[in-house]
C-alpha positions as CSV (number, residue, x, y, z in Angstrom):
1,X,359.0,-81.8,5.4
2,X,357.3,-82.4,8.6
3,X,354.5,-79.4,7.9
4,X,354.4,-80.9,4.5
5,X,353.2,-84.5,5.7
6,X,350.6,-82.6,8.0
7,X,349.2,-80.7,5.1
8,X,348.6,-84.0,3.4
9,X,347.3,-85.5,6.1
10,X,344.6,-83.4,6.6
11,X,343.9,-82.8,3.2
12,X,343.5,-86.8,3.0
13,X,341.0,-86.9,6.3
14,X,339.0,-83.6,5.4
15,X,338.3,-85.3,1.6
16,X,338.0,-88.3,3.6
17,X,335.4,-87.3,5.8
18,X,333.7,-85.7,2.6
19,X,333.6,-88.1,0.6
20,X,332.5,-91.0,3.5
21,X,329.1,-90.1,5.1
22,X,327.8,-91.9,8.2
23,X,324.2,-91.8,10.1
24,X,323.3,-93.2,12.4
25,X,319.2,-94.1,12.9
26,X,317.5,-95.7,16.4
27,X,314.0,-96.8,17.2
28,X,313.1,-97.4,20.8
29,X,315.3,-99.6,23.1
30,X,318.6,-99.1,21.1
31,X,318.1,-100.9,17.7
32,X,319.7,-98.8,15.6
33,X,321.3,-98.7,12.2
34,X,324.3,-97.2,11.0
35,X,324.1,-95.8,7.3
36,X,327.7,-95.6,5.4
37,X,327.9,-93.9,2.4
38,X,331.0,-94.1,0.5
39,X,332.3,-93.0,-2.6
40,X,331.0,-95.9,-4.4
41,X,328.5,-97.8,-2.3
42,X,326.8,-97.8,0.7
43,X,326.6,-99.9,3.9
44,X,323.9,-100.7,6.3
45,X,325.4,-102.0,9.4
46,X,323.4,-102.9,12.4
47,X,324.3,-100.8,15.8
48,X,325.9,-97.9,15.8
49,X,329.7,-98.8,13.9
50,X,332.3,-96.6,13.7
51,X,335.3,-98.6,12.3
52,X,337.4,-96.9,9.9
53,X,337.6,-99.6,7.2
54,X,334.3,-101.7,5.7
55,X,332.9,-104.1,8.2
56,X,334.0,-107.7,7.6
57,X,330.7,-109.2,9.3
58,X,327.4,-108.9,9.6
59,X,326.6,-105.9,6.5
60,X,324.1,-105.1,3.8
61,X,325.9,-103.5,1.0
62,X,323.9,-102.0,-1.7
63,X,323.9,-98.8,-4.3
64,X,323.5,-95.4,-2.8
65,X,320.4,-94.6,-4.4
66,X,318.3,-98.2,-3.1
67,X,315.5,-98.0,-1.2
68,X,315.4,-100.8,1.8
69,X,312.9,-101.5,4.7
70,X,314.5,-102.9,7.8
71,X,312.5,-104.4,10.8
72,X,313.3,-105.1,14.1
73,X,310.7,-107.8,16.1
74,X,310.9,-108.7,19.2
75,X,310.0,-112.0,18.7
76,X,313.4,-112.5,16.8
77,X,315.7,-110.7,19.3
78,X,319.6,-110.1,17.5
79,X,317.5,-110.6,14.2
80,X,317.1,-107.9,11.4
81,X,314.8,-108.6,8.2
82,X,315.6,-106.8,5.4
83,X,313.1,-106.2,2.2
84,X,314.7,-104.2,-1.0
85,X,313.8,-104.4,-4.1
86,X,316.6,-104.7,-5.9
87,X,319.3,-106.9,-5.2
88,X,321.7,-106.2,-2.3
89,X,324.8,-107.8,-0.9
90,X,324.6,-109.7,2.5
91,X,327.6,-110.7,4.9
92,X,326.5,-112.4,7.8
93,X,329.7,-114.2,9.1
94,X,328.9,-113.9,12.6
95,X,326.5,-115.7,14.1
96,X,327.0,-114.3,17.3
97,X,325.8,-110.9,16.3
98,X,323.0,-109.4,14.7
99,X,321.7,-111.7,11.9
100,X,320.4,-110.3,8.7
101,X,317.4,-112.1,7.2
102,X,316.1,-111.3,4.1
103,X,312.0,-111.1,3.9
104,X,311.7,-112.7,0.4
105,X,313.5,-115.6,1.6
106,X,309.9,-116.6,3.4
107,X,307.2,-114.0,2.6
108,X,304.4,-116.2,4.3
109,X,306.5,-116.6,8.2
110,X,307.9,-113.0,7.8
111,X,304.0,-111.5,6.7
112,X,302.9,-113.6,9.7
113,X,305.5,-112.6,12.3
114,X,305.7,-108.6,11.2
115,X,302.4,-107.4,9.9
116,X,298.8,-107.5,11.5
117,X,296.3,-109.3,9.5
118,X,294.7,-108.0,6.2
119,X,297.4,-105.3,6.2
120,X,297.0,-102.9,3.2
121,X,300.9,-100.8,3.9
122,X,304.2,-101.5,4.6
123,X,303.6,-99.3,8.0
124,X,300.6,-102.0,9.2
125,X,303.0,-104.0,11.3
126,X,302.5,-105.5,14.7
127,X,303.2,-103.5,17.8
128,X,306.1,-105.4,18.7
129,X,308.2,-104.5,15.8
130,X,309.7,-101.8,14.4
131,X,310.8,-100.8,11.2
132,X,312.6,-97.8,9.3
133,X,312.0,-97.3,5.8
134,X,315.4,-96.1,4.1
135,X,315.7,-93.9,0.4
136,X,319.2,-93.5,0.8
137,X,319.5,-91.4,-2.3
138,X,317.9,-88.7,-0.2
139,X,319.4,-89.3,3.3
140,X,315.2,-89.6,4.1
141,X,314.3,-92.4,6.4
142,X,311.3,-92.9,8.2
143,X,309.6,-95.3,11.4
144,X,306.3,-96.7,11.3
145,X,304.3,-94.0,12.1
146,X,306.1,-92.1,9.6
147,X,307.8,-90.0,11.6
148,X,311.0,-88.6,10.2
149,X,314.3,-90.0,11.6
């Protein structure tokens, strides 16, 4: 019985761990991003999280084959600004962590505060933020300059 219950248990973490990707993606001085994929959905959490269950706080949930944009500035320290597309899920229940801000809430303040004037592409931000384009569909994601992460 008892080699029967291990069986099944790793059975249940290896299809587990199959099913459930996670990635993790940094730009300078530690802002990173952790990318959950799931079965069904996918999660864009900010640090590096490693929690077994869905975070209750502080997470952009969205389908697995969005593309988002997320910046970092320092003039907005524990601050991450968000621009999709499509429609996305937000939880920010703690206030005390990283806050998730979407850009289309305020496109003049957030054009003003992340991108250098007369900017033609997404990648003509100032050079005190960051940013990492995401098209989670193919795992692909991208800083500034382009550079693969």
């Amino acid at each position: 019985m008892k080699k029967i219950l291990i069986f099944l248990g790793v059975v249940i973490l290896i299809t587990i761990w199959y099913v459930e990707s996670r990635s993790f993606f940094c730009v300078g001085d530690g802002k990173c991003i952790t990318v959950w994929k799931t079965y069904s959905k996918c999660y864009i959490i900010p640090g590096k999280y490693y929690g077994l269950l869905k975070p209750s706080d502080n997470v952009i949930e969205l389908s697995k084959s969005d593309v988002i944009t997320v910046f970092f500035s320092d003039s907005i320290p524990n601050t991450i600004i968000y621009k999709s597309d499509r429609p996305v899920r937000v939880t920010n229940k703690n206030k005390e962590k990283i806050l998730l801000v979407n850009y289309a809430d305020d496109l003049g303040k957030m054009d003003s505060l992340l991108y250098i004037e007369n900017a033609k592409k997404n990648s003509d931000v100032k050079s005190h933020v960051q940013l990492m384009d995401f098209i989670l569909e193919d795992n692909y994601v991208v800083d500034k300059n382009g550079k693969k992460l």
